[in-house]
Structure formats: C-alpha cells, structure tokens
C-alpha positions in Angstrom: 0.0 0.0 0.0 1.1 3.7 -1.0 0.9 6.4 1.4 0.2 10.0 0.4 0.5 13.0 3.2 -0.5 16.6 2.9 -0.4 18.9 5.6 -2.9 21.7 5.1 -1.9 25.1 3.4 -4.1 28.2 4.6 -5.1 28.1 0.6 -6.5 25.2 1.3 -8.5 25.5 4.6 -12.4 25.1 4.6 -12.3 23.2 1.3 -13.7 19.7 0.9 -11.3 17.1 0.7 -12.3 16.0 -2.7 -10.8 19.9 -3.9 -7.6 18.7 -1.9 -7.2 15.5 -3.9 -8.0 16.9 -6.6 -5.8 20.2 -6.9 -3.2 18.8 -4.5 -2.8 15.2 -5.1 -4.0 15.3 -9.0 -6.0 12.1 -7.9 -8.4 11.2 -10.9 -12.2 10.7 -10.1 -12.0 7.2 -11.0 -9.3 6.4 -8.4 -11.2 8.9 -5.9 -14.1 6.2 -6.5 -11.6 3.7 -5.9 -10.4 5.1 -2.4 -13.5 5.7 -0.9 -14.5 1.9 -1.5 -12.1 0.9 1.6 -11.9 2.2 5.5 -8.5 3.2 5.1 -8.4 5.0 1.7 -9.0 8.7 3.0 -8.0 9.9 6.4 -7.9 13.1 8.1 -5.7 13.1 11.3 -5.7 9.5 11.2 -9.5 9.3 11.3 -11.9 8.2 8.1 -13.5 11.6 6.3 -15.7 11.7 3.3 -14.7 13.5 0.1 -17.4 15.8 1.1 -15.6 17.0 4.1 -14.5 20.1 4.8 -10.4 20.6 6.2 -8.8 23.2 7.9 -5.4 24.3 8.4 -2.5 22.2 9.5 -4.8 19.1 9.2 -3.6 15.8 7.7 -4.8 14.4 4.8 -3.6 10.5 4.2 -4.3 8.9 1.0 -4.0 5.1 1.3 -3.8 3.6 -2.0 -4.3 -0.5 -2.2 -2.9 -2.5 -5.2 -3.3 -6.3 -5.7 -1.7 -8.7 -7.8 -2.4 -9.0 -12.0 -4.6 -12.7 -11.3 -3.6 -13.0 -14.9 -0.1 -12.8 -14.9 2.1 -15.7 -13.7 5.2 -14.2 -11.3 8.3 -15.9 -13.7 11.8 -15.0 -11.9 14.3 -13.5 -14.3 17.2 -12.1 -14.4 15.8 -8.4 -14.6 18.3 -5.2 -15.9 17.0 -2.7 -13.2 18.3 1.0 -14.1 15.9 2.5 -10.7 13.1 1.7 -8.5 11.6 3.6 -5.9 8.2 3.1 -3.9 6.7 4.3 -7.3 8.3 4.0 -10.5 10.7 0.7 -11.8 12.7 1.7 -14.7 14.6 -1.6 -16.2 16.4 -2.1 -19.4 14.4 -4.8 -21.4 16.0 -7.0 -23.8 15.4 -7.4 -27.6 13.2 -10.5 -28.5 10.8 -10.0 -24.7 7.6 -9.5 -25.0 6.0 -6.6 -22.6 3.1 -8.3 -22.0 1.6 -11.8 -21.6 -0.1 -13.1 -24.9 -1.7 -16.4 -26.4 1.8 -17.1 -28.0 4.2 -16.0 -24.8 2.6 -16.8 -21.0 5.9 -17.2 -19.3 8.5 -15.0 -21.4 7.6 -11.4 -20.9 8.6 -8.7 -19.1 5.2 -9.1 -17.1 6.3 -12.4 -15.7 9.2 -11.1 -14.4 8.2 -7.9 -13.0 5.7 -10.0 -11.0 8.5 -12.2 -9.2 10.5 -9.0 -8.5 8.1 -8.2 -6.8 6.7 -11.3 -4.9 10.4 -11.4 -3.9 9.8 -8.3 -2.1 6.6 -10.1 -0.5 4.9 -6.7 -2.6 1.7 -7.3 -4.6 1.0 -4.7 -7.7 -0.5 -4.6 -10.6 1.6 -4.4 -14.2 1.2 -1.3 -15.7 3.8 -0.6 -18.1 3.8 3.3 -18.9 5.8 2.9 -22.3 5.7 0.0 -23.4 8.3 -1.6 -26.3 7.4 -4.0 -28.8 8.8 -7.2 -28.6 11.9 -6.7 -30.2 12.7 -3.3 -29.2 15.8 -3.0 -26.6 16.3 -0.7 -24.3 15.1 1.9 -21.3 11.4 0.9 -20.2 9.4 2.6 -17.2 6.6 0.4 -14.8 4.6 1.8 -12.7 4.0 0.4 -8.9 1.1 1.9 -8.1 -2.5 2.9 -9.8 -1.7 6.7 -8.6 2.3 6.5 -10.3 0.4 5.2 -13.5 -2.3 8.0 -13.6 0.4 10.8 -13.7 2.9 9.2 -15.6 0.3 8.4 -18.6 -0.9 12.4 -18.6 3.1 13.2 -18.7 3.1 10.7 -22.0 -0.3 11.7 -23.3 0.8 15.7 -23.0 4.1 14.4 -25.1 6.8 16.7 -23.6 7.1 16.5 -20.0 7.9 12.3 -20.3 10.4 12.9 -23.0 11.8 9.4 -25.1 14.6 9.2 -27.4 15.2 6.1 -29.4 18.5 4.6 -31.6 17.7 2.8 -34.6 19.5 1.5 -37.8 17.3 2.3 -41.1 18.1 1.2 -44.9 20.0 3.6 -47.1 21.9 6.7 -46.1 20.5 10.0 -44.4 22.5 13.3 -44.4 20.5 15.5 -42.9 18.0 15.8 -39.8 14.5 16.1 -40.5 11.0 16.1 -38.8 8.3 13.5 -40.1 4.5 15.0 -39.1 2.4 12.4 -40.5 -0.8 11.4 -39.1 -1.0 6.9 -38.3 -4.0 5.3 -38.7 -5.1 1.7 -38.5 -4.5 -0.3 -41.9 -7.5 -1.5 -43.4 -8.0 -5.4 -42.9 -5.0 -5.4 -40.3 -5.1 -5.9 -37.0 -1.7 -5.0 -36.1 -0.4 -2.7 -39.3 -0.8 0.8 -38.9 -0.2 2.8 -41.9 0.4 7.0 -43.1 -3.2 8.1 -43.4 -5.4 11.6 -43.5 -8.1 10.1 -41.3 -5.4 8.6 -38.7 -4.0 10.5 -35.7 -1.8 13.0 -35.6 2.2 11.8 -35.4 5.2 13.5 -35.0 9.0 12.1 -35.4 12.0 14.4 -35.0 15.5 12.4 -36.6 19.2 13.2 -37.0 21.5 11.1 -38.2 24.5 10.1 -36.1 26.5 7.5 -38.2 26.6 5.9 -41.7 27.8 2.3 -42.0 27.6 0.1 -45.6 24.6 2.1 -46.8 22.4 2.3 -43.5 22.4 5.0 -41.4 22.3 5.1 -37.5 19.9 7.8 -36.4 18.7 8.9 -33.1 15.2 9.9 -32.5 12.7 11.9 -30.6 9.1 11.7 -30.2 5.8 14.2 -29.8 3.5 11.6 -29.7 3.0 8.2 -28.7 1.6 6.3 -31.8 1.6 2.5 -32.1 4.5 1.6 -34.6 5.4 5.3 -35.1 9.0 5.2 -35.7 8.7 2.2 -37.9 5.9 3.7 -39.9 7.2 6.8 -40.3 10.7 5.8 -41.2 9.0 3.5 -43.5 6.8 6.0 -44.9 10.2 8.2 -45.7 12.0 6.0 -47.8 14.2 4.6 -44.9 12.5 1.8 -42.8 14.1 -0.1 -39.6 17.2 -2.9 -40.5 15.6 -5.9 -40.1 11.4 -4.8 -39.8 9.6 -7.6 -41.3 6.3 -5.7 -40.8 7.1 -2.2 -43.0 10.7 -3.2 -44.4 13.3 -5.8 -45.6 13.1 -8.9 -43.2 16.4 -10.9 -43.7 17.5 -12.8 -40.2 21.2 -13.8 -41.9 21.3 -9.7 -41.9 19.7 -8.7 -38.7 17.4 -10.9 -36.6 14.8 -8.3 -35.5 13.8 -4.3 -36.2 17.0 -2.3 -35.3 15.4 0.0 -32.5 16.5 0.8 -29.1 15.1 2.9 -26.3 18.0 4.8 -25.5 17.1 7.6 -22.6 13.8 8.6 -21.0 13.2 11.8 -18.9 10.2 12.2 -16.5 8.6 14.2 -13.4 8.4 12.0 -10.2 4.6 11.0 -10.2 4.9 12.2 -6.4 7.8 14.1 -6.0 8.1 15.8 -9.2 11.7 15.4 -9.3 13.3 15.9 -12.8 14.6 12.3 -13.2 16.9 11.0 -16.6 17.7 7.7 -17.8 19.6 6.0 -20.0 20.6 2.8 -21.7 23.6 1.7 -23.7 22.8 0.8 -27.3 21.6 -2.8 -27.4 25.2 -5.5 -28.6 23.4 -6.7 -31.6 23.1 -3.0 -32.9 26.9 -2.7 -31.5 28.0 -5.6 -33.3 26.4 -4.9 -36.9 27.9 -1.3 -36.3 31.3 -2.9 -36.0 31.2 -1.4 -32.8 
C-alpha cells in the first residue's frame, strides 16, 4: 500500500477534501471512487472523512492507495536489468526478442512475468502497468509503474508528449544526411489488426531524426518523439523511404542480416509522479546493434 500525506496550506483551509485530492494530489475521479470503497483510503488526522468534508489548516490528509496482484499474470523469476526503482516508478532495461506483456503465443517469457517475481520477492503485490511500453523486439530503457496513482500521472506526462520525453536509436536502410522532422498522421491499416499505416483520417504523429553515423549504406539515427503512436518510428521511417534494419512488418526482413527491427530505447526523462523530481535515464545501445555497427 502507498501512502500519500499533505499537511494543510491556509489556501486550502475550509475546502472539501475532494478539492484537496483533486488540486493537490492530482487524484483522478476514477481512483477517488476507488479510495473511498475501503476504511482506510481517506483519512484526516488518522481518522476516516468523506470527500465531502471540509479541512482546515495544518490538518492531515492521508491517502491510502491498495494495489493487488495482476490474477492474470504468472510471477516468472528472471534475471531483470533494473536502471531504478523507488516506492513508485521501476525503470529496467528490457531486452530485444521480450515480449512486454503476456499473450496467447508467450505466457511465461515477458517482461510481465518477471516484474511479477520481482516483486513477490519483495513479499509486494501490484498490478503491471507498463507506462511505455516496447514492442517485442525493441531493446532498451522501459518505465513500470508500482502503483494505480504512479500510472495516472505518468500516462498524462506521456499523453501531454513533452514532459515524459523518449529518445530512441535505430538502424534504417539507405543513407540519411540530414535531420528532419516527419508530421504524418498513423491510422489503422484497413484489414490489419496490427499494421498501422500513413493516413489523412489517422492521428496526428510527429517524429524528430538526425543522423549520427553511416555504415555500408544504413544509417544510425537517433530519434525523438511528440506523440506516442503505435508503430510510429517504424511507420514513419518507412513512410520516408528509410525503414528499420531488419522490420519484417514495414521493411526488408532478412535474419542472416539482422534478426529483429534495429530500435532501441535509448534515454527517458520524466517528473516523479509524487515528488516531481526531474529524473533522466539511459541505456547503452543494445550488442546486436553494437556488433552490426562494428562497434
């Protein structure tokens, strides 16, 4: 369980709790609804209160929020690459080839799996939320959530597109000089359920690239992102002439080449969901990309 505190500003006093969990906290209604199911959720100088209540000065507010375990999600142990972890956020360095979440096809292979025996081994329950989650064979810098609140305002920080800030590595076909800015709305393709395509009636997508290296006619570029669309990199790229090394979906797919799409999560930035602390990570680029880049 995750404890929130506030004691009472005067710019607070005689409001009604909900104002304070709402203005102070940044506690969603729907988790609001969530806290108010138990004893325990909302206190006020250790005692139970009502969101309807009214606080005063110097009073304390307690936010008690519960988690339980994903019931879906088998705990797996794994070796895990932990960056961080605090009582709120777990930032790990996934492989390449590791699925995120469970699926039909992987039930004991994913990132999931292990993130639930980390945390069993801590005698902690949670839930898995991953906040940006990779594809399967994308390496690199991941964040997880430990807690329902840590999720809420690290999903507004990705939805709003700057404040959680991602830059990615990747190896396309064919040689790029200069950097460039691909604003190109994705949409669903027709028929598919998992290709997404350049389309007027998709969402809007933004992809900022520079190009750091050339080697034997592909280019390594780094990469920065405004939005958060599924496939975004590896459409756009795709959609400019220059898709991923190795993407079977929108490119060349040739495993005596490259044995996956050459992407990499290379450095996230965030706010602490509750200390707003400007945090920065990074990860080194992934071997395989090392080793077709002769390093």
């Amino acid at each position: 369980m995750r404890k929130l505190e506030f004691k009472v500003t005067p710019e607070f006093s005689g409001c009604r709790v909900e104002d304070v969990l709402r203005t102070h906290f940044f506690i969603s209604g729907s988790l609001i609804k969530d806290l108010k199911k138990y004893p325990e959720g909302l206190l006020l100088n250790g005692e139970h209160i009502r969101t309807v209540d009214q606080v005063n000065e110097n009073d304390i507010v307690t936010v008690n929020i519960r988690d339980i375990a994903s019931e879906n999600i088998e705990p797996v142990e794994m070796e895990l690459d932990i960056i961080y972890e605090d009582e709120d956020i777990l930032i790990v360095n996934k492989p390449a080839g590791m699925p995120t979440h469970p699926s039909h096809e992987h039930q004991l292979d994913t990132l999931a799996n292990g993130v639930m025996a980390h945390y069993a081994s801590m005698g902690e329950t949670h839930t898995f939320r991953a906040v940006n989650r990779l594809d399967k064979d994308t390496s690199g810098v991941m964040c997880i959530a430990r807690n329902a609140y840590s999720h809420a305002r690290l999903a507004e920080q990705l939805r709003d597109g700057h404040r959680l800030h991602r830059k990615y590595l990747a190896i396309v076909e064919g040689i790029i000089e200069d950097a460039g800015t691909v604003d190109a709305p994705i949409a669903r393709l027709d028929g598919s359920s998992l290709e997404r395509c350049v389309h007027e009636s998709g969402q809007r997508a933004v992809t900022h690239y520079r190009p750091v290296m050339t080697h034997n006619g592909f280019t390594l570029i780094e990469l920065e992102l405004e939005t958060g669309r599924t496939h975004q990199i590896r459409v756009h790229m795709a959609y400019i002439g220059h898709p991923l090394l190795g993407d079977w979906l929108y490119g060349t797919e040739d495993h005596e080449l490259f044995k996956r799409q050459a992407l990499h999560s290379s450095f996230l930035s965030l706010s602490h969901p509750v200390t707003c602390e400007k945090m920065e990570f990074a990860a080194p680029l992934s071997s395989d990309m090392l080793e077709f880049l002769g390093k």
